[in-house]
C-alpha positions, -999 to +999 in steps of 0.1 A: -594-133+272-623-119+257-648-137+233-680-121+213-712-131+221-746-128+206-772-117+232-804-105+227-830-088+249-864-092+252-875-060+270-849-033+262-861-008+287-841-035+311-799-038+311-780-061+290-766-085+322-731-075+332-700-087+354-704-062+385-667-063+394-632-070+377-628-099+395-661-112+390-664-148+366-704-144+365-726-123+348-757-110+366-793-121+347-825-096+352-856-107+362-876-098+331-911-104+355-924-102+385-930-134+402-947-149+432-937-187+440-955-205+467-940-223+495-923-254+482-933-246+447-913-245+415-914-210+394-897-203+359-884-166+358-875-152+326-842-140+324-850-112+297-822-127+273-814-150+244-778-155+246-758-174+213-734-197+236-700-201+214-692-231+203-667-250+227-686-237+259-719-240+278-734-217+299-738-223+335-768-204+353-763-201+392-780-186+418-761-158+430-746-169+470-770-147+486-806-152+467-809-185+493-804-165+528-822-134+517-850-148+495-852-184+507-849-197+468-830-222+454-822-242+422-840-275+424-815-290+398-782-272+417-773-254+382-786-250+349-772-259+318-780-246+287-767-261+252-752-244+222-787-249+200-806-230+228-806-199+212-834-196+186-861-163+187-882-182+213-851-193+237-852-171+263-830-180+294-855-188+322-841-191+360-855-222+380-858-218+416-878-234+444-892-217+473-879-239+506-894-218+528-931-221+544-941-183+530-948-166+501-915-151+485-919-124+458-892-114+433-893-083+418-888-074+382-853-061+378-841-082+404-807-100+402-808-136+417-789-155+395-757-155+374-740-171+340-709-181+335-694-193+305-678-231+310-657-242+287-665-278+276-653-312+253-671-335+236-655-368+238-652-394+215-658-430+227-635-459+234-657-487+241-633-516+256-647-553+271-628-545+305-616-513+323-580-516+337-577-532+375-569-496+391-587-490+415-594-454+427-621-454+457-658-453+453-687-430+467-672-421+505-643-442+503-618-413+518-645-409+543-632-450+558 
């Protein structure tokens, strides 16, 4: 299934991010900068694009599997989500990642060490009720007994 989607980038001498395989469900982002992040330090990477998420999904940015083994980065938050309404002129996808280990660790612009993928989501509507039904399903590490 195939959907349009409004992207725009920031520095055009760089690719628009693309799906590297047919089987792939991510697209690559682009380092838009240069960046040097400190050992156990948090860095913001621009991501060179502003991207108009449809309305019914969110985007999901990931680290790609290998950025962790070969640069020693990861996402301090696990993924990032970005809303629908983050897609004005000054909305440009940024890539958090913290360096775990003791050294410097440099990313070169161009590089791809993350990916997005398009999540389809609902918004519910509420049922607030005085008592949730006796069922009971397990808790945190109950199949672990």
């Amino acid at each position: 299934m195939s959907m349009k989607v409004n992207i725009k980038r920031i520095d055009k001498t760089l690719p628009l991010p693309k799906y590297e395989t047919a089987g792939s469900v991510g697209f690559d982002l682009i380092c838009r900068e240069s960046a040097e992040i400190a050992p156990q330090s948090i860095v913001l990477i621009p991501a060179n694009v502003i991207v108009e998420t449809p309305a019914g999904y969110m985007l999901m940015i990931c680290l790609r599997s290998s950025t962790p083994r070969k640069l020693g980065l990861m996402m301090p938050q696990g993924v990032g989500i970005v809303d629908n309404d983050y897609c004005g002129e000054e909305d440009e996808l940024k890539i958090q990642v913290y360096n775990f280990t003791n050294e410097i660790v440099n990313v070169e612009r161009g590089s791809r060490i993350a990916q997005g993928l398009f999540v389809p989501v609902n918004t519910p509507e509420w049922n607030e009720v005085e008592q949730m039904s006796d069922t009971s399903r397990g808790g945190f590490g109950s199949t672990d007994r």
